[in-house]
C-alpha positions as CSV (number, residue, x, y, z in Angstrom):
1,X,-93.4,52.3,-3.4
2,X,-89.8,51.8,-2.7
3,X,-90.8,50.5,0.7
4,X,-93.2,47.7,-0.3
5,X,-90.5,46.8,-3.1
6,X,-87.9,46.7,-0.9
7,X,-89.6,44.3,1.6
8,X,-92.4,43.0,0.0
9,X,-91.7,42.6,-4.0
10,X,-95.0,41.3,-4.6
11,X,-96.6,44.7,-3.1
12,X,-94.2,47.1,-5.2
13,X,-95.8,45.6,-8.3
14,X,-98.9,46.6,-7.4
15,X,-97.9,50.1,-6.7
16,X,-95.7,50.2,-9.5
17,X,-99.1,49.4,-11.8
18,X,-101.2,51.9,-9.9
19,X,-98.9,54.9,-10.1
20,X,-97.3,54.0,-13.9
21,X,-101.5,53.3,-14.5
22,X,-102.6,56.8,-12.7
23,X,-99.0,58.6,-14.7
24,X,-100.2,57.5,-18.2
25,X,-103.4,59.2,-17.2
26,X,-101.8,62.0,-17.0
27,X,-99.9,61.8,-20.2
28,X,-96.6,61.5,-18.0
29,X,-93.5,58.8,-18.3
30,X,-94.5,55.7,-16.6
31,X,-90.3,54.4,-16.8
32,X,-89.7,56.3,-14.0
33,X,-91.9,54.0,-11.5
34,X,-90.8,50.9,-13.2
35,X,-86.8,51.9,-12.9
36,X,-87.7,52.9,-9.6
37,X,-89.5,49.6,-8.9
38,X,-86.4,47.3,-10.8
39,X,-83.6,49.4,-8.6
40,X,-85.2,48.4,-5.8
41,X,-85.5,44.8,-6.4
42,X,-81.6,44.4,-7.3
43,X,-81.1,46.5,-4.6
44,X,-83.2,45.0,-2.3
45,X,-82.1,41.3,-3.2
46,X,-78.3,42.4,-2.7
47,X,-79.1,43.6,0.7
48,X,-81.8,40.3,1.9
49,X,-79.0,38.1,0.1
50,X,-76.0,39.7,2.3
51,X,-77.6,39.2,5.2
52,X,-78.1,35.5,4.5
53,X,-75.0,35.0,3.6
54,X,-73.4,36.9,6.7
55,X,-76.4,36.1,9.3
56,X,-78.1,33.4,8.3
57,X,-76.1,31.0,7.2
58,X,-73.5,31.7,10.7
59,X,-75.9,30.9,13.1
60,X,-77.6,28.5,11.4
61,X,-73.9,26.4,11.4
62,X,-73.4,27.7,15.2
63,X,-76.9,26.0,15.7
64,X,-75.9,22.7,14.4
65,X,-72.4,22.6,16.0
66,X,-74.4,23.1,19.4
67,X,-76.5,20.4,18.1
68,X,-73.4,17.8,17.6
69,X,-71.3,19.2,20.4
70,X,-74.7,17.8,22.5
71,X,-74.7,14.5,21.1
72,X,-71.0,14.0,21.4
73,X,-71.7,14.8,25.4
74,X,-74.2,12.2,25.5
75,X,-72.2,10.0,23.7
76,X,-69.1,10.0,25.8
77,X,-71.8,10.2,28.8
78,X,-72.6,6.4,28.4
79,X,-69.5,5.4,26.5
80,X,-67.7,2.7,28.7
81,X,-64.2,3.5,27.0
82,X,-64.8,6.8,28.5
83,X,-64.8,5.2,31.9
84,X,-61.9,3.2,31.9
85,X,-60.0,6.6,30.4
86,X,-61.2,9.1,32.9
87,X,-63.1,6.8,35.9
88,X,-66.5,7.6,37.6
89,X,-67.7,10.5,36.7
90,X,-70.7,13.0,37.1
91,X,-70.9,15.3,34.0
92,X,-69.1,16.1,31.2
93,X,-68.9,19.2,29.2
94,X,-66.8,19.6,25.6
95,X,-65.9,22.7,23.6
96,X,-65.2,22.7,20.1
97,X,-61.2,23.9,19.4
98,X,-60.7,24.0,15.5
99,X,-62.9,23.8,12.7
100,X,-64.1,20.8,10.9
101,X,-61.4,19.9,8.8
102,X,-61.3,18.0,5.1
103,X,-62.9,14.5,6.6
104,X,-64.9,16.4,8.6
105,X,-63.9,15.7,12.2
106,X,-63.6,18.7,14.7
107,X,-61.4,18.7,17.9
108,X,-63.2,19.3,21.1
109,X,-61.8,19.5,24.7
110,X,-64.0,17.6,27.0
111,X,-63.8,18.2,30.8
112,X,-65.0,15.3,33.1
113,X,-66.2,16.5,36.7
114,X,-65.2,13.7,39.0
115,X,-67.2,12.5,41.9
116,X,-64.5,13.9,44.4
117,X,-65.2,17.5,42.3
118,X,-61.9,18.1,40.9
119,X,-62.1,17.9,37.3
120,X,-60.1,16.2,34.7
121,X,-60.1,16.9,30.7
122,X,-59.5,15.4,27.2
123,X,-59.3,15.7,23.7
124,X,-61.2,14.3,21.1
125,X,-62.0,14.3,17.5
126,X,-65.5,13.3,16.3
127,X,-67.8,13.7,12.9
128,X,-70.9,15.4,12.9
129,X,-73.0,12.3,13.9
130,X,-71.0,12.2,17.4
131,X,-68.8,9.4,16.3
132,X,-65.8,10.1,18.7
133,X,-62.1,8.8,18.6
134,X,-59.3,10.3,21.7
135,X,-56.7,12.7,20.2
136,X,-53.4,11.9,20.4
């Protein structure tokens, strides 16, 4: 019972019935099943809500800031302000440095591989739409 409870809450009801059902038959306590089956839902919602909050919830934010960090690239790909700064290049690759902060613009560290293949780098801030602006 505690298994089906503890994954399935729907499915420890039904045990919780069937063996509170077949111990009142007996002329046993059926509180026992039922405390069993009530333990195991707090407990089991504790658990299922920990690991959203400490697993879920990360990687669905990493997701998204691979998400944005992929349309700033394709942003500063095509972005003629970009050219004047840097020249001609080939490809460009940014990594985020700090978090978001309060107006919700995050500082990356783009690197610009040059036709000649040396490489040259430099820091932006943009929002989470890929809205871009150079760091100072």
């Amino acid at each position: 019972m505690v298994y089906w409870t503890f994954f399935l809450s729907a499915l420890g009801v039904i045990s919780a019935l069937r063996r509170s059902g077949r111990a009142r038959g007996y002329g046993r306590k059926r509180s026992p099943y039922w405390i069993a089956y009530g333990v195991t839902v707090v407990g089991g919602a504790a658990v299922w809500a920990a690991l959203t909050f400490s697993v879920a919830v990360p990687a669905y934010h990493a997701y998204q800031e691979d998400r944005i960090t992929t349309v700033l690239q394709d942003t500063l790909a095509v972005d003629s302000r970009i050219a004047k700064e840097v020249g001609e290049f080939t490809a460009v690759a940014c990594l985020g440095e700090s978090d978001r902060n309060a107006e919700g613009l995050r500082t990356y560290l783009c690197t610009f591989e040059l036709p000649t293949g040396k490489s040259t780098g430099m820091y932006v801030a943009a929002d989470a739409r890929g809205n871009w602006q150079q760091e100072e």
